[in-house]
N, C-alpha and C positions, 0 to 999 in steps of 0.2 A: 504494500500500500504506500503512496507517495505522501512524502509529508514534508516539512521544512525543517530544517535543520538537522541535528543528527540526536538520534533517540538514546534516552538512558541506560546503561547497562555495559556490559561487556563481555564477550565472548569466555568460553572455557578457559582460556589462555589469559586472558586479562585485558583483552585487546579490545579495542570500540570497534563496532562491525563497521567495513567498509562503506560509504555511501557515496554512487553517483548519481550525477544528476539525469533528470527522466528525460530527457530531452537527448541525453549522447546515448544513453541506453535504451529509445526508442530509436534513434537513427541507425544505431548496429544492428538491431532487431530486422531492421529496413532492408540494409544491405545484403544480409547472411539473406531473407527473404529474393530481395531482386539477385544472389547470384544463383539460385536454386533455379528461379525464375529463366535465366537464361543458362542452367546445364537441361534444367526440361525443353527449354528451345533445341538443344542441342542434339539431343535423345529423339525429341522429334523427326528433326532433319534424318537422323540417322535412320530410324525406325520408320517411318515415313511410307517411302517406296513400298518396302516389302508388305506393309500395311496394305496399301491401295492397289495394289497388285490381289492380294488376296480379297481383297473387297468386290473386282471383278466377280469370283466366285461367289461370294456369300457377304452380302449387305451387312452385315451384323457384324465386319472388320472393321469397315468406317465408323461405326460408332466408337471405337474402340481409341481409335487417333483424334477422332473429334473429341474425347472423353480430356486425353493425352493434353490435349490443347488448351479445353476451358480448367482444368489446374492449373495450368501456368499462367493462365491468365486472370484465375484468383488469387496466383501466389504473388504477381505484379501487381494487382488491386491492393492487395494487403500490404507491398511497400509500400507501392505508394501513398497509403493511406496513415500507415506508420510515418513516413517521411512529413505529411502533411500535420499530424500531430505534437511530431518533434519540435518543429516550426512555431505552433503557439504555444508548448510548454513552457510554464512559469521557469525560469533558470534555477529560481530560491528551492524545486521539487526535488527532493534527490530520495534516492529507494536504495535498497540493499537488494543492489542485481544476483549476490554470491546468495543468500537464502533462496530465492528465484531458482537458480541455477544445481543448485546441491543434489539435485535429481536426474541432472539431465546424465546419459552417459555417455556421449563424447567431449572425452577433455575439453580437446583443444575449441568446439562449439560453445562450451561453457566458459571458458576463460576469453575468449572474443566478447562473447555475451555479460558478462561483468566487467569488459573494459579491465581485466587483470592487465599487468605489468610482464606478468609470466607469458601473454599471449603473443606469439612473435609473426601473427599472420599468416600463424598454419593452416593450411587446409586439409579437410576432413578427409576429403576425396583418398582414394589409394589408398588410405591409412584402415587399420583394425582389420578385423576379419573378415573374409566374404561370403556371402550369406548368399546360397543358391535356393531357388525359389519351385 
């Protein structure tokens, strides 16, 4: 929850929880969204052809890429709708992105998304394990 200034108390350790402000922490939100945004673009292209090719066959493949399509174009709705947010956020709003994030489980996702110091603009892509479907 976004509030002003930084709230009482202190971590296990002794330490005051991190807080950034809602405005940088809605804009990374934005970007990790618009770059998902354009590997679906990308996935598309790729997957695409062989889609429509089968759609010849049997109509019920084009739904499939058309499916393919309006995700990524909710997932560019939702940057940019985050982007737009960011823009009128009060600057004085700051939130504890690391509570947010304590769940997620890719690292490197989570520390981008808290604006950690430890995030060095890793990306997720190639990285962990691959998970066949």
């Amino acid at each position: 929850m976004a509030h002003q200034g930084r709230e009482q108390g202190a971590d296990a350790n002794g330490r005051e929880p991190a807080h950034a402000s809602l405005a940088d922490v809605l804009k990374q939100v934005s970007h990790e969204l618009a770059q998902l945004s354009g590997r679906l673009g990308h996935i598309e292209h790729l997957v695409g052809p062989p889609i429509l090719e089968a759609a010849r066959r049997d109509p019920r493949f084009l739904r499939q890429i058309q499916d393919l399509d309006h995700i990524r174009q909710k997932i560019q709705a939702l940057a940019d709708f985050l982007t737009g947010l960011a823009r009128v956020a009060p600057e004085q709003y700051r939130i504890d992105a690391g509570a947010a994030a304590r769940g997620l489980t890719l690292a490197e996702l989570a520390a981008r998304l808290t604006l950690s110091e430890d995030s060095s603009g890793a990306d997720d892509a190639g990285r962990g394990e691959l998970d066949l479907f």
